[in-house]
C-alpha positions as CSV (number, residue, x, y, z in Angstrom):
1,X,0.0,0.0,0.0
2,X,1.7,2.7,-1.1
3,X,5.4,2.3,-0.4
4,X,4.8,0.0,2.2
5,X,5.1,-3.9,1.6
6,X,1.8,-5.5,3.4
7,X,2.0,-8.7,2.6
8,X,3.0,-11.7,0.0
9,X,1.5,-13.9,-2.5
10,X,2.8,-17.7,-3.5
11,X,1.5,-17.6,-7.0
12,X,0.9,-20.4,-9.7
13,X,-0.3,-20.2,-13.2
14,X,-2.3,-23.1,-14.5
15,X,-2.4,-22.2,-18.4
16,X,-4.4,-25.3,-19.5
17,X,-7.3,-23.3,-18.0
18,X,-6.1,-19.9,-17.8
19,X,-6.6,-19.6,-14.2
20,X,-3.9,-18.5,-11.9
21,X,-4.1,-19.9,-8.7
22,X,-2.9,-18.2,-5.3
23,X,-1.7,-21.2,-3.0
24,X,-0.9,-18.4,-0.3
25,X,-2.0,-14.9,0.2
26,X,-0.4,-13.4,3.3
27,X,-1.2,-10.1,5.1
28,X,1.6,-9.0,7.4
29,X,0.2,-9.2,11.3
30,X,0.1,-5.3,11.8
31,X,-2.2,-4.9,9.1
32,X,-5.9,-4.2,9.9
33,X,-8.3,-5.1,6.9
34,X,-10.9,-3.0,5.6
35,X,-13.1,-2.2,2.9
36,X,-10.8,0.2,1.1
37,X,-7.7,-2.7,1.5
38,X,-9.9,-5.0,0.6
39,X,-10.8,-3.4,-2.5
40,X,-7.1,-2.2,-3.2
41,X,-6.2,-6.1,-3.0
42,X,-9.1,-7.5,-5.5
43,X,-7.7,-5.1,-7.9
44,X,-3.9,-6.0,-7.8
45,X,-4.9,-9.4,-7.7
46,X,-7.0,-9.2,-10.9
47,X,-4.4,-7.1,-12.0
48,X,-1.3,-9.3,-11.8
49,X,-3.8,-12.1,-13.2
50,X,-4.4,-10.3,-16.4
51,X,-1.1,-9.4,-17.0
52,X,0.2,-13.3,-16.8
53,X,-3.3,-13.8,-19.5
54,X,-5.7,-15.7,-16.2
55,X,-9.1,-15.4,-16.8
56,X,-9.7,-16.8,-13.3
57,X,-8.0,-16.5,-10.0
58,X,-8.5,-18.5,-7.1
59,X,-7.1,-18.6,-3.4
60,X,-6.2,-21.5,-1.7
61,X,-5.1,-20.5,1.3
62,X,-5.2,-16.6,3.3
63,X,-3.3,-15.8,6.3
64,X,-5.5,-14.1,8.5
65,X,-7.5,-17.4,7.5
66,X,-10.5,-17.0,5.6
67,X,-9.8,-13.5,4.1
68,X,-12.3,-13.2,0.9
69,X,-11.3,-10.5,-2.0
């Protein structure tokens, strides 16, 4: 967010389906979700899919556990 670095992804591209799938998505413990992150994250996630050609992303596994974007 910003210049700050709030968390990391372990990404995977399955290109049979064009889907790229996040086996980890992990928010650093000082940061607090909200709307507004939440809404920042959907987009780079979407983002970074389209630019590797996924037409579908999905999460595996979030640190806090059970974060939805």
């Amino acid at each position: 967010m910003g210049d700050r670095l709030i968390g990391r992804i372990d990404p995977r591209m399955d290109r049979e389906q064009d889907r790229l799938v996040i086996c980890l998505l992990q928010l650093e413990p000082w940061v607090k979700l909200n709307p507004r992150l939440l809404r920042a994250l959907r987009r780079e996630v979407e983002s970074f899919a389209s630019r590797h050609g996924a037409e579908e992303v999905e999460v595996i596994h979030t640190e806090p556990k059970g974060l939805k974007l």
